[in-house]
C-alpha positions as a printed NumPy array, in Angstrom:
array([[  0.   ,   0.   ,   0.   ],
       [  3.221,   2.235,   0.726],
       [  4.454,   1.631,  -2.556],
       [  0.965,   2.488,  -4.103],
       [  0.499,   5.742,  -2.059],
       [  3.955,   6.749,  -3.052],
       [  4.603,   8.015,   0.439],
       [  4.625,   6.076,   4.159],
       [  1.916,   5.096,   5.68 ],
       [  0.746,   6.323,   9.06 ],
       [  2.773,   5.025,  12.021],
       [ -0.398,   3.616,  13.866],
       [ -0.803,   1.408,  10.901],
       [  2.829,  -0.601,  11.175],
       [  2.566,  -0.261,  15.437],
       [ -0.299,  -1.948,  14.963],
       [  0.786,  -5.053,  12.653],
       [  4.031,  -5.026,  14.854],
       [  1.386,  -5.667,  17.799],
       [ -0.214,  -8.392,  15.936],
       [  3.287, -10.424,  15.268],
       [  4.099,  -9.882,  18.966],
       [  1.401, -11.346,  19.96 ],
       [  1.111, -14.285,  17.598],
       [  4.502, -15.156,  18.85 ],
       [  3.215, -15.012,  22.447],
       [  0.148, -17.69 ,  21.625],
       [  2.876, -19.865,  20.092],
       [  4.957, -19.492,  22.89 ],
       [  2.095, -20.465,  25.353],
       [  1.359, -23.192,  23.057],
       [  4.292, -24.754,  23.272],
       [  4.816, -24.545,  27.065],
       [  1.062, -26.222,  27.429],
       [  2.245, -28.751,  25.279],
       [  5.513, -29.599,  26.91 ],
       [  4.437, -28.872,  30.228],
       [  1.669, -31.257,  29.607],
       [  3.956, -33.775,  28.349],
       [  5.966, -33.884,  31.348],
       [  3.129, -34.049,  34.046],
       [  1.711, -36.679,  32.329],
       [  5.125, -39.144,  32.952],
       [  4.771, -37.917,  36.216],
       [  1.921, -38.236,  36.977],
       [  1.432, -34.837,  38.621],
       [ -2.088, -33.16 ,  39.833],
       [ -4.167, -31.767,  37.123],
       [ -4.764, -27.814,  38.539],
       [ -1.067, -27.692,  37.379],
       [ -2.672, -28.485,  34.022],
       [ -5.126, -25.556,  34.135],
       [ -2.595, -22.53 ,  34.831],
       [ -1.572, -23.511,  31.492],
       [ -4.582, -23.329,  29.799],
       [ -5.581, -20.07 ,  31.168],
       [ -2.078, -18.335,  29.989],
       [ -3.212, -19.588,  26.584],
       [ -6.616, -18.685,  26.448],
       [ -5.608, -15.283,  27.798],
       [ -3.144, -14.547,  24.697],
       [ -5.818, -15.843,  22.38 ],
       [ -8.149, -13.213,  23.658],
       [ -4.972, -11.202,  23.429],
       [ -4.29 , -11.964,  19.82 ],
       [ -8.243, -11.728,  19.036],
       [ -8.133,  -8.203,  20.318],
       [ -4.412,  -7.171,  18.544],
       [ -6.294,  -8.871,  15.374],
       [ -9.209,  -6.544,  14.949],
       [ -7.385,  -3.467,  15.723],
       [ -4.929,  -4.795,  12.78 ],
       [ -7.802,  -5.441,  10.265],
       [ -9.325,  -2.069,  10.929],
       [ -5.575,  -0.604,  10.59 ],
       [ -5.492,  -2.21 ,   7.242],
       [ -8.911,  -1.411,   6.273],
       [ -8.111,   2.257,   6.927],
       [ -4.618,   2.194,   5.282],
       [ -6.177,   0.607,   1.961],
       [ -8.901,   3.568,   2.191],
       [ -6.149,   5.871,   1.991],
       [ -4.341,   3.637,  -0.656],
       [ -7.818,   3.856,  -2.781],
       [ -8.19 ,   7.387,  -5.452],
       [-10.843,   9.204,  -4.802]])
């Protein structure tokens, strides 16, 4: 859309998308720490309210990512309004 405008794009607009990756990243992250963690209580044979912490990290960066998500769509919905000639 830069390269169509011919000039940069407001800085909201890449903050935004930056926000988006960041938090994608963190949902992996939790993802992969549910998964291992999971993996490892289940040799052991630990209690399952260890399970649950994990679980609520994740579902709190989903919401997380939900919420950078929409603010990123509307970003680029506004940045390809300003891309668009009049």
């Amino acid at each position: 859309m830069e390269r169509l405008r011919s000039s940069p794009l407001h800085a909201n607009i890449s903050t935004a998308l930056d926000k988006h990756l960041e938090v994608i990243h963190v949902v992996q992250s939790r993802r992969k720490d549910e998964i291992v963690n999971a993996s490892n209580r289940q040799r052991q044979g630990a209690p399952r309210c260890q399970d649950d912490r994990d679980v609520f990290a994740l579902a709190l960066a989903i919401k997380e990512m939900s919420v950078a998500t929409r603010k990123a769509r509307t970003t680029l919905w506004c940045a390809l309004q300003m891309t668009l000639p009049k």
